[in-house]
N, C-alpha and C positions, 0 to 999 in steps of 0.2 A: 404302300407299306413302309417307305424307308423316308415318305416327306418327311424333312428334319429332326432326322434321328441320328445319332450317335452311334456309329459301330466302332466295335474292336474286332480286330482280327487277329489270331493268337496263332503264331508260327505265317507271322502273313506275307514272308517273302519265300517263299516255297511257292512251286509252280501251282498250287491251289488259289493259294492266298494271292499273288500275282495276279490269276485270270480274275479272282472273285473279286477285287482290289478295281482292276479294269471296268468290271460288268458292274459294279457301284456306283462307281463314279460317274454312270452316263443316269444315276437317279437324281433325286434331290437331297440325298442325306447329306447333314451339316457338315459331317466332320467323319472320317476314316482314321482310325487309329492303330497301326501294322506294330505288334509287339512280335519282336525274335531278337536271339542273340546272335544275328551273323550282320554284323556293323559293315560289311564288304557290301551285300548284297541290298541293304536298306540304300545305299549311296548309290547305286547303280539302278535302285527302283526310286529314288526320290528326282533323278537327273530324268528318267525316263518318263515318268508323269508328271511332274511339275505340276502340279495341283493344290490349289491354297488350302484345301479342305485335309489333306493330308498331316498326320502327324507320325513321326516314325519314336517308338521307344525301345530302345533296349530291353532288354529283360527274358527270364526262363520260366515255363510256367513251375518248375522246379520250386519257385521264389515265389512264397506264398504272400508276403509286403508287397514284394511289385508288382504284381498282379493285382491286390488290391485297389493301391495305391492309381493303377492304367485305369482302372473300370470307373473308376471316381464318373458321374452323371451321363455314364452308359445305358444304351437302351437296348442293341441287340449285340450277342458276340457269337465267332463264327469262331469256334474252338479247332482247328487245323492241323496247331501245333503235334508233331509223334517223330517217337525215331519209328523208321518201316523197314529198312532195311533187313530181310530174315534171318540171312546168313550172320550178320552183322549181330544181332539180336542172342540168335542163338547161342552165340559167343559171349556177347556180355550179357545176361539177360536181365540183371538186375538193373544194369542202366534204363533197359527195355521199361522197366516196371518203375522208376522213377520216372521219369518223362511221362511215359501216356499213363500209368497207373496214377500214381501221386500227383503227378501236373494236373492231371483231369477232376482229384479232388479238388487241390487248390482252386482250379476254378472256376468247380463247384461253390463253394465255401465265399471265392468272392463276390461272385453273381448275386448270390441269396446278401449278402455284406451289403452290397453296393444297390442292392434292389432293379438290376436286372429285368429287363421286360421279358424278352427271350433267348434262351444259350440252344447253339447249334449244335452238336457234338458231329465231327467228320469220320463212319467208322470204314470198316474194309469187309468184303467177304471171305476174309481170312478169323472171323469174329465168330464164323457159325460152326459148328465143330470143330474149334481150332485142335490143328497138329501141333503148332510152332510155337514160341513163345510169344511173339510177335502178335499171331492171332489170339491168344489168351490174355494178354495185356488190353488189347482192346473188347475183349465179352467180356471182361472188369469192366473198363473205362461203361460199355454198354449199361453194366449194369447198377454203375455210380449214377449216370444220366436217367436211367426208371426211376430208380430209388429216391432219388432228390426231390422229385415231385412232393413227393409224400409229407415231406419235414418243411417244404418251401408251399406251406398254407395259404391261400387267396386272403383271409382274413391276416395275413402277418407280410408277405411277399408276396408283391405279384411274379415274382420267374417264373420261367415254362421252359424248361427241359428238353428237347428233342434230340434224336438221332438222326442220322443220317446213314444209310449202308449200302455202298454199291461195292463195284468190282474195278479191275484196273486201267487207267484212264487211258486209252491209244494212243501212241504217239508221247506219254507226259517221258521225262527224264525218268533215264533208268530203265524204262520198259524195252521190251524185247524188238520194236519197230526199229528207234535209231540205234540198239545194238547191231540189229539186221542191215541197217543199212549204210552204217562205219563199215562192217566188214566185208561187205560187197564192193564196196567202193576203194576197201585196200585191196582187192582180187583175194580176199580170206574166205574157207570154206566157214556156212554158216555154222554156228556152234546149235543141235539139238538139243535140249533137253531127254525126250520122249516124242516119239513122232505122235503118240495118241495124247498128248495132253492138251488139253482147252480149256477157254479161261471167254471168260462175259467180256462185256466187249461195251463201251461209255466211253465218246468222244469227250472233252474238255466241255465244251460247250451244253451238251446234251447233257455233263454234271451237275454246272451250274444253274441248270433250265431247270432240273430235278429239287438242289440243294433251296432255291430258293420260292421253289410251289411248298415244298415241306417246310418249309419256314413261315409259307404264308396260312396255311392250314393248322397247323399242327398247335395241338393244344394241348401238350406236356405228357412225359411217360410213353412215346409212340417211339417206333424204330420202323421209318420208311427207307422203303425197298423200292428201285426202280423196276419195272420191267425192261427187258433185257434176252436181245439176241447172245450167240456167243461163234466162237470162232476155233481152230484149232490151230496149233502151231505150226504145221504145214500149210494150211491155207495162208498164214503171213509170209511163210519164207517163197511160197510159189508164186503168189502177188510179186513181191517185190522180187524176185527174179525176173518174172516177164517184163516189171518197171526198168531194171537196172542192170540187168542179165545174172545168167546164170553162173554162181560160182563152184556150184556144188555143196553138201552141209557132212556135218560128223555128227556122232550122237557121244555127248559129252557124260549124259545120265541124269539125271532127278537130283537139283542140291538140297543138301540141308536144310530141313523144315518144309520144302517143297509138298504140294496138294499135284498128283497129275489132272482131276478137274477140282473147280471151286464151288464150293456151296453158298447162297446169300441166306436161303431158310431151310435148316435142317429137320427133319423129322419129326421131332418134339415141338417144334414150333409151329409148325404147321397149325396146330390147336388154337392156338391165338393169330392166326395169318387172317387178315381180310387186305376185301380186291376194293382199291379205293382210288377209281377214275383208270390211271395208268401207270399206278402204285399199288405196292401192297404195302399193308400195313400191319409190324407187331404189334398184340396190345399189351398193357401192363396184364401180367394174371388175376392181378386182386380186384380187378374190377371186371362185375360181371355185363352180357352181352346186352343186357337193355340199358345199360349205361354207355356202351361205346355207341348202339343203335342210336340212342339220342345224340350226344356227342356229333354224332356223323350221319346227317339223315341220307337212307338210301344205299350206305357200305353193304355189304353181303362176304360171307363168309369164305375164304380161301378152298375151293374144291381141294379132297385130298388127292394132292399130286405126290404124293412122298415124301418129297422134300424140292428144292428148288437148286439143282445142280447144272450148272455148263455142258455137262455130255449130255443131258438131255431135254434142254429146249431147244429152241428153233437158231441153226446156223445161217450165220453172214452169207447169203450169194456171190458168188466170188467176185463178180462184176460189180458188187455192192459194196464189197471188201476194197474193193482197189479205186472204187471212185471216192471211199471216203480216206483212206492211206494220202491220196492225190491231194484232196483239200486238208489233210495238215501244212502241205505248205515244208515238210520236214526235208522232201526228197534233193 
């Protein structure tokens, strides 16, 4: 899929873009191209890979010229780039809505420009009935990515659109594992949330195993969805007490913007939800079901489960939970 191709990676020195940057570079594509504006952390990833294939550029997807200007004899881009931060968001929200709203047009706009083979778009399941701003910035961003298909015609552009939508990656920065285990390790009581909250559960690795079969499939206007155990927030703080012992926890309460569980397909999707291998897959609505049947020989239609929420599919066995906490490698 990647023999001598061109990628961009748009916000590619973020722990996504980093692993995905990694898991590239053991293909044959030409050349890697990491657009972000954090000039600290591009120096720290250009020392760290040393790879001739490598090209680092400055730039904000904010900045619709240099975006264009990066994509120049692009063939795939892995769009990364978002502020995610909830609380953070909440706060400013309108930054929220430049960045992954407008950025996600712009690089829209320069895909289809630069003619584009295929755009990745990276969302969150904070996208499906979003509470927060954060997650309504991205069921925009979602639905910049359908919509593009449409105007980016096979007889005028070849681009192809895709999404991407899973849950929160174990173990990535910021998540509640190496907060759990800073304060374990200072003898700090664990900080709760909600003892009943739970959240799906995608190692690093098992995202980019996902992001890049949906890449290889995927043939524009789709929003795949991994399949996915989930976990709860005491099952992480009771792991890693038996790893690291026990310090005791407090319940701090549900912050701002906070879901107590996550949804990836909410109710109303469900209708357009098909079971595709070990994905599921949204469709565009405008297209009806003998056009994706062809599209995808052999898909079948999403049983109506609801919706697809954390409280209730299938949880991590604790034993499961802690063998895979072990190989992060974090502790």
């Amino acid at each position: 899929m990647f023999e001598d191709k061109k990628i961009l990676i748009t916000g590619g020195t973020g722990s996504l873009g980093h692993a995905l940057t990694k898991r590239l570079l053991n293909t044959n594509a030409s050349t890697i191209r990491i657009l972000s504006r954090n000039e600290h952390n591009q120096i720290k990833m250009e020392s760290h890979f040393k790879d001739d294939r490598l090209r680092f550029l400055l730039g904000d997807v904010r900045d619709s010229e240099r975006l264009s200007r990066a994509m120049e004899d692009v063939d795939i881009v892995f769009h990364t780039a978002a502020l995610k931060h909830v609380p953070k968001i909440e706060y400013n929200p309108f930054e929220g809505i430049k960045t992954n709203v407008i950025g996600s047009q712009h690089v829209i706009d320069a895909c289809v420009q630069q003619n584009v083979e295929k755009v990745v778009a990276i969302s969150t399941d904070k996208a499906a009935s979003p509470l927060n701003v954060y997650g309504a910035t991205k069921t925009l961003m979602e639905k910049l990515f359908v919509a593009a298909n449409t105007f980016s015609t096979p007889e005028k552009h070849r681009t192809k659109f895709i999404t991407v939508r899973y849950g929160n990656v174990l173990g990535s920065s910021g998540s509640v594992v190496p907060i759990f285990i800073d304060q374990i390790k200072n003898n700090k009581k664990v900080t709760i949330t909600d003892p009943q909250m739970t959240r799906f559960s995608i190692t690093m690795d098992e995202a980019l195993e996902f992001i890049l079969k949906a890449t290889e499939i995927g043939q524009g206007s789709e929003i795949f969805i991994p399949k996915m155990k989930a976990y709860s927030i005491m099952d992480i703080k009771n792991v890693l007490a038996e790893l690291l012992g026990d310090t005791g926890d407090e319940i701090i309460g549900i912050r701002m913007g906070e879901k107590l569980h996550e949804i990836l397909i909410n109710r109303d999707e469900i209708r357009y939800g098909w079971d595709i291998n070990d994905m599921y897959m949204i469709s565009n609505p405008i297209f009806p079901d003998d056009v994706i049947k062809t599209k995808y020989p052999g898909i079948k239609h999403v049983e109506n489960i609801g919706e697809y929420s954390s409280d209730q599919v299938e949880k991590i066995p604790h034993d499961e939970l802690k063998d895979t906490i072990q190989k992060l490698n974090i502790i």
